[in-house]
C-alpha positions in Angstrom: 179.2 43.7 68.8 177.1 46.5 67.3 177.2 49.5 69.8 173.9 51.5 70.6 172.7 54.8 70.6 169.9 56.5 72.1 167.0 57.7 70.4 167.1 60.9 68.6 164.8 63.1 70.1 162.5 66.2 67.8 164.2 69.5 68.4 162.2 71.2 70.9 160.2 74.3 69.1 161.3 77.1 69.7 160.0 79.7 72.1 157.2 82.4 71.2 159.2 85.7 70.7 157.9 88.6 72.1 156.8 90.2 69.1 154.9 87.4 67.4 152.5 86.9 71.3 152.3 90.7 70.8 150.8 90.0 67.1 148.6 87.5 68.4 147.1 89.5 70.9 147.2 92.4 68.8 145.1 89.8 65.9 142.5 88.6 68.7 142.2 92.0 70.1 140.7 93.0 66.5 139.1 90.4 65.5 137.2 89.3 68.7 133.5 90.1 68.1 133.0 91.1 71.9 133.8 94.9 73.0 137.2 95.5 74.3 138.4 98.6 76.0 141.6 99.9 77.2 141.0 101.8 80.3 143.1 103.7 82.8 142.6 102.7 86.2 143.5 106.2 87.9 141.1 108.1 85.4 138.6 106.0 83.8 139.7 107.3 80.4 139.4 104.9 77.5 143.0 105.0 76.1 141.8 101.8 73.5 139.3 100.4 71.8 139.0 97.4 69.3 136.4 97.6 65.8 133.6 95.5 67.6 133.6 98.7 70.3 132.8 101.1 67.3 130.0 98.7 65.5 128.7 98.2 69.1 128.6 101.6 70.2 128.3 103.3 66.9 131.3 105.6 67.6 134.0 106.4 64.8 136.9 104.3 65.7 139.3 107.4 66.7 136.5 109.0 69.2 136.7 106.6 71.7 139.6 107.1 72.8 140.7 110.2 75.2 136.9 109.4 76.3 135.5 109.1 79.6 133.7 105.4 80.4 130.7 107.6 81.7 129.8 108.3 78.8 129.0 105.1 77.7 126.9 104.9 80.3 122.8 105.7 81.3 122.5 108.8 82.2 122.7 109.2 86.3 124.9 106.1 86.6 128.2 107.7 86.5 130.3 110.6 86.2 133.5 112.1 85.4 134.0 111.9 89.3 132.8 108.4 89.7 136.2 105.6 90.5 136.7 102.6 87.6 137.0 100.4 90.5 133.6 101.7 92.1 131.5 101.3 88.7 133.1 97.7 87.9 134.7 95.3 89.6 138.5 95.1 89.1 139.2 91.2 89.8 137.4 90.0 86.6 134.0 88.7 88.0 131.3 89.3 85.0 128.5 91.8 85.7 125.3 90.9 83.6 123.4 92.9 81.9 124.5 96.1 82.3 123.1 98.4 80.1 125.4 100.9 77.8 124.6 103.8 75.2 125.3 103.9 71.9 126.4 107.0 70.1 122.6 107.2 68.8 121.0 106.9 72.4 120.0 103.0 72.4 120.5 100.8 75.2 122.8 98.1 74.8 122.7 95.1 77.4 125.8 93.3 78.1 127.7 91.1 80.3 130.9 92.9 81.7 133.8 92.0 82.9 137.2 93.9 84.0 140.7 92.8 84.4 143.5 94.2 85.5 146.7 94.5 83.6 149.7 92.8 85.5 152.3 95.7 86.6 150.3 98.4 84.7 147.8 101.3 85.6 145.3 100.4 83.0 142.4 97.7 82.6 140.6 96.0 79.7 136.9 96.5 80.0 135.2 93.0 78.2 131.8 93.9 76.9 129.6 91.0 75.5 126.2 92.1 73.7 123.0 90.4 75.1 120.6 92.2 73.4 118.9 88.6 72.2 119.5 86.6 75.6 117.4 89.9 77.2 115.2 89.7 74.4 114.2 86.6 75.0 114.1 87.0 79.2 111.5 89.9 78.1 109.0 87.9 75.9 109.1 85.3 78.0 108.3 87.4 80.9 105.9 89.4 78.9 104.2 85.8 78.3 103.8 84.9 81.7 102.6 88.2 82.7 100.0 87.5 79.9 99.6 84.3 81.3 98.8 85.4 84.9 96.8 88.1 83.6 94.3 85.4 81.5 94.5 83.1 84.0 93.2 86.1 86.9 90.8 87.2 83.8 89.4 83.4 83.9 88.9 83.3 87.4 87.4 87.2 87.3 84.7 85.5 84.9 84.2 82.6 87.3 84.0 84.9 89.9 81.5 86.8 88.1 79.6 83.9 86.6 79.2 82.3 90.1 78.0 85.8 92.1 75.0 86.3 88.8 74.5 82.3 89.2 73.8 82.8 93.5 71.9 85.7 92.8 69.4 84.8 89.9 68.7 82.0 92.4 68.3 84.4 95.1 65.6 85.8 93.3 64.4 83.1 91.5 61.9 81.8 94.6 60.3 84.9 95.6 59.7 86.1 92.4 57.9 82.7 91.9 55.9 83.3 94.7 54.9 86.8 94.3 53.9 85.9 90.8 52.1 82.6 92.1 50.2 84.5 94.8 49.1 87.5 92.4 48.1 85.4 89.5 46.0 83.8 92.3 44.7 86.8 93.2 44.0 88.2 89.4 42.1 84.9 88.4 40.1 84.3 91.7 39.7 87.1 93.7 36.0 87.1 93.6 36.5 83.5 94.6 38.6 83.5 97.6 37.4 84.0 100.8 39.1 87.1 103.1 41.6 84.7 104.7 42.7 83.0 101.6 43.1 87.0 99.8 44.9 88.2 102.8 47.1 85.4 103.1 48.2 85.7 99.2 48.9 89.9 100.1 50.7 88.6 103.3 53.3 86.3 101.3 53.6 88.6 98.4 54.9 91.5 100.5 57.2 88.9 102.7 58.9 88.3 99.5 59.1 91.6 99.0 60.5 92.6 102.1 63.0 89.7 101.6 64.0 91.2 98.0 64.3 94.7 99.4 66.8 93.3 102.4 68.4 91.2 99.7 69.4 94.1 97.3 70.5 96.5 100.1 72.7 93.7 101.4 74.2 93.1 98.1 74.7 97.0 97.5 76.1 97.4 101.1 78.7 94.4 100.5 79.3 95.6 97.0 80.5 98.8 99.1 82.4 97.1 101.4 84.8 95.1 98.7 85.2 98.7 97.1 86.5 99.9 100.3 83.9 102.5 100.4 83.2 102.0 103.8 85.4 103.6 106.8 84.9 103.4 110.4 83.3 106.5 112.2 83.7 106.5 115.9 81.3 108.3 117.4 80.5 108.6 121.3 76.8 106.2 121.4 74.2 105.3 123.3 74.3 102.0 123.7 71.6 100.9 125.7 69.5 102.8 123.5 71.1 101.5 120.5 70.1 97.7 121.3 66.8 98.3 122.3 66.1 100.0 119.2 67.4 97.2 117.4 65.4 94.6 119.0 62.1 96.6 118.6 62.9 96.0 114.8 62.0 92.3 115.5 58.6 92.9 117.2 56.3 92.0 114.3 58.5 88.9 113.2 56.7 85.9 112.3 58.6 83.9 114.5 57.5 86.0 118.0 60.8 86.0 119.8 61.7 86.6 123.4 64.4 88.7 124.1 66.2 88.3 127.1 68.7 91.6 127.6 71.3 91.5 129.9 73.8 95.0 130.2 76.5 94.7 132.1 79.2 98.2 132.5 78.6 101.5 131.8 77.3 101.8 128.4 75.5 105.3 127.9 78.5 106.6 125.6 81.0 104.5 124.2 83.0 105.0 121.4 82.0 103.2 118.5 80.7 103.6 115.0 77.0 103.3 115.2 75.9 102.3 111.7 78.8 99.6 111.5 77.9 97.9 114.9 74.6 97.7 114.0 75.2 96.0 110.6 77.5 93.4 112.3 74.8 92.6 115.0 71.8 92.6 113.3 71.6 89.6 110.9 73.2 87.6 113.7 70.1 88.5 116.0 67.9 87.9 112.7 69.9 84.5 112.4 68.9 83.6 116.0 65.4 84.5 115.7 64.7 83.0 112.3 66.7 79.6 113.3 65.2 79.3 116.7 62.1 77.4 117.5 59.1 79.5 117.0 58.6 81.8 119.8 61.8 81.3 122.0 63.6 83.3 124.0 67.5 84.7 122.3 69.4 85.5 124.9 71.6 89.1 124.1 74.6 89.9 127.1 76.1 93.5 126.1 79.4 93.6 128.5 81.3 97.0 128.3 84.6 96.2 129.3 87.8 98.4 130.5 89.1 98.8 126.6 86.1 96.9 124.3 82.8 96.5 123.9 81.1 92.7 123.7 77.8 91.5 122.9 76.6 87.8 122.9 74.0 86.6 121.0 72.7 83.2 121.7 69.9 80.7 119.9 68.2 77.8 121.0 67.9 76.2 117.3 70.0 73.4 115.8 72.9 74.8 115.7 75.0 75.2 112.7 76.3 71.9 110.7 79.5 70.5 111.0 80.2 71.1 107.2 79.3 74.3 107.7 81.3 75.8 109.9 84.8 76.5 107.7 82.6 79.2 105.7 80.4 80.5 108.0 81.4 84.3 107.0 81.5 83.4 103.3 79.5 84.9 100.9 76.4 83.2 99.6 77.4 80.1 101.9 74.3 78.6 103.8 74.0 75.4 106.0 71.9 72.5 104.9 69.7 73.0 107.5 68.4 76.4 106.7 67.8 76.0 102.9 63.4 76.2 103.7 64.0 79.2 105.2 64.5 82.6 103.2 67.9 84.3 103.3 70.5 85.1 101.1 74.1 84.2 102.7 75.0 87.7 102.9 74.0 88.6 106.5 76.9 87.1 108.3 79.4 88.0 105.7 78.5 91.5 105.9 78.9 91.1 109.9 82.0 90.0 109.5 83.3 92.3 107.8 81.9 95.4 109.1 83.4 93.7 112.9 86.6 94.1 111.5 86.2 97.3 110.3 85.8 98.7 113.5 88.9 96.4 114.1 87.0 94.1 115.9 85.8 90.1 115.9 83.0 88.9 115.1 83.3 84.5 116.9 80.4 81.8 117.4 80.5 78.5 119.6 78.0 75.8 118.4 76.3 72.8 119.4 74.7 70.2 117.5 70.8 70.6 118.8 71.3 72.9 121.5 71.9 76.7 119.5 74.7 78.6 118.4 76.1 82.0 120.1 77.7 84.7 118.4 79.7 87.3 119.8 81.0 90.8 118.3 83.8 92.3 120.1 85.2 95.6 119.7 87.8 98.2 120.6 86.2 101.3 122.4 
């Protein structure tokens, strides 16, 4: 019988002495490419530093040491007086991007992180350069920012492009018809009879009239998006204020009817005059020029314990259905009033000068049976 034996087994390798781990360490700590830096805990002084620390930071290999971690530091950040533990974490969570000086003055970036020796006072402070990971968080910041700033730059020319486009149109049709009536009236004055001549004068200095309102409204708004125009409480009249403002419609074409209702005490109330005017009158204009020819506009001023209201309401068509999400746009107009002159401006302007005076400026319509408006504002 042949007898057995187990399997020889490898000798076992034998165990790391302490001075070869201690060469290792002492090999990766020189060798590494990141920063590494000895610290004391109790004192923040740098009591090591590997090569990479001195081609980081630019300091001579033996001047680091004996220094305070402050001074590696932005200005501000840090002092003599300022706790390790405070400045960086001791239980080794990484930092980014926290920016160091070199002995020249530059700012480095880098990723830190700080661990504590076992059973000793001291800590090794990892620093890893990100200088290109930054540098490439930076341009491609810096090209969105360029991005945003073309794509607000496109919509600036839009913007523009649109306002000269509304505008040239704007002026377009009455400087057709002042130049159709005069050439009428340079070729056959002689010709036409007194009716015809004054009829040619009458349109020519409508569309005049129309131009002159058109460029103050532009102007006025153009003033208004500047933020050029502040509220001016002042104690008014305001009885005397909407009657004067109603005489301004006696010679309109379209003979309205006023129909004036004052409710409260209204002989001074505190508003800003010029303001409330601008915000009521192109929605009385609106009402007279929409409203069958010759009706009555009904205008209900209420002076309330705290605000001042006014209501005025039309008998025209009311406003379209598709209309009414941009009724205080600019240069936005309902179907149903493109034969009639105006600009889009008037109610815009209202609008904005109502809240101004940190007020409202609200309409109810109905299809066929007129539209009111109502300004409301703090007194």
């Amino acid at each position: 019988m042949t007898e057995s034996h187990p399997p020889r087994r490898p000798p076992p390798d034998p165990e790391p002495s302490t001075d070869s781990a201690a060469a290792w360490l002492g090999a990766y700590f020189n060798a590494t490419p990141d920063v590494l830096l000895v610290l004391d805990v109790r004192t923040g002084i740098i009591r090591g530093a590997n090569p990479a620390a001195s081609r980081l930071l630019g300091y001579a290999p033996d001047s680091l040491p004996g220094m305070h971690f402050s001074a590696l530091l932005p200005p501000n950040t840090a002092s003599a007086n300022t706790p390790l533990g405070r400045r960086f974490p001791l239980g080794g969570e990484v930092s980014e991007s926290q920016l160091f000086h070199t002995a020249g003055g530059a700012e480095v970036p880098c990723d830190v992180q700080m661990t504590a020796l076992a059973e000793s006072e001291q800590a090794v402070l990892h620093l890893r350069d990100v200088s290109p990971r930054e540098a490439m968080r930076h341009a491609r910041s810096e090209a969105d920012r360029a991005a945003m700033t073309t794509a607000k730059t496109d919509d600036v020319i839009r913007g523009i492009e649109q306002y000269m486009s509304h505008v040239s149109h704007e002026l377009r049709t009455p400087m057709a018809v002042i130049l159709s009536s005069s050439s009428m009236l340079e070729r056959y004055y002689a010709r036409l009879d007194e009716a015809k001549r004054a009829e040619h004068f009458s349109r020519i200095q409508a569309q005049i009239r129309y131009l002159t309102e058109f460029l103050d409204n532009l102007r006025y708004l153009s003033r208004l998006n500047a933020g050029q125009v502040r509220a001016q409480p002042d104690p008014t009249d305001i009885t005397t204020a909407i009657h004067d403002l109603l005489a301004e419609f006696a010679s309109d074409p379209q003979h309205p009817h006023f129909g004036l209702t004052l409710e409260g005490g209204t002989a001074a109330v505190k508003i800003d005059p010029t303001l409330w005017r601008r915000a009521l009158q192109p929605v009385i204009q609106n009402a007279v020029r929409y409203g069958p020819f010759g009706a009555t506009v009904e205008v209900t001023v209420i002076r309330r314990y705290d605000s001042l209201e006014v209501t005025v309401t039309d008998h025209g068509p009311g406003l379209p259905a598709e209309y009414l999400p941009a009724v205080f746009e600019v240069f936005r107009r309902g179907e149903n009033a493109r034969e009639i002159n105006g600009g889009g401006l008037g109610l815009a302007i209202a609008s904005r000068c109502a809240a101004l005076m940190g007020g409202t400026l609200t309409f109810e319509t109905q299809a066929g049976a007129g539209t009111s408006f109502t300004l409301s504002v703090p007194t």
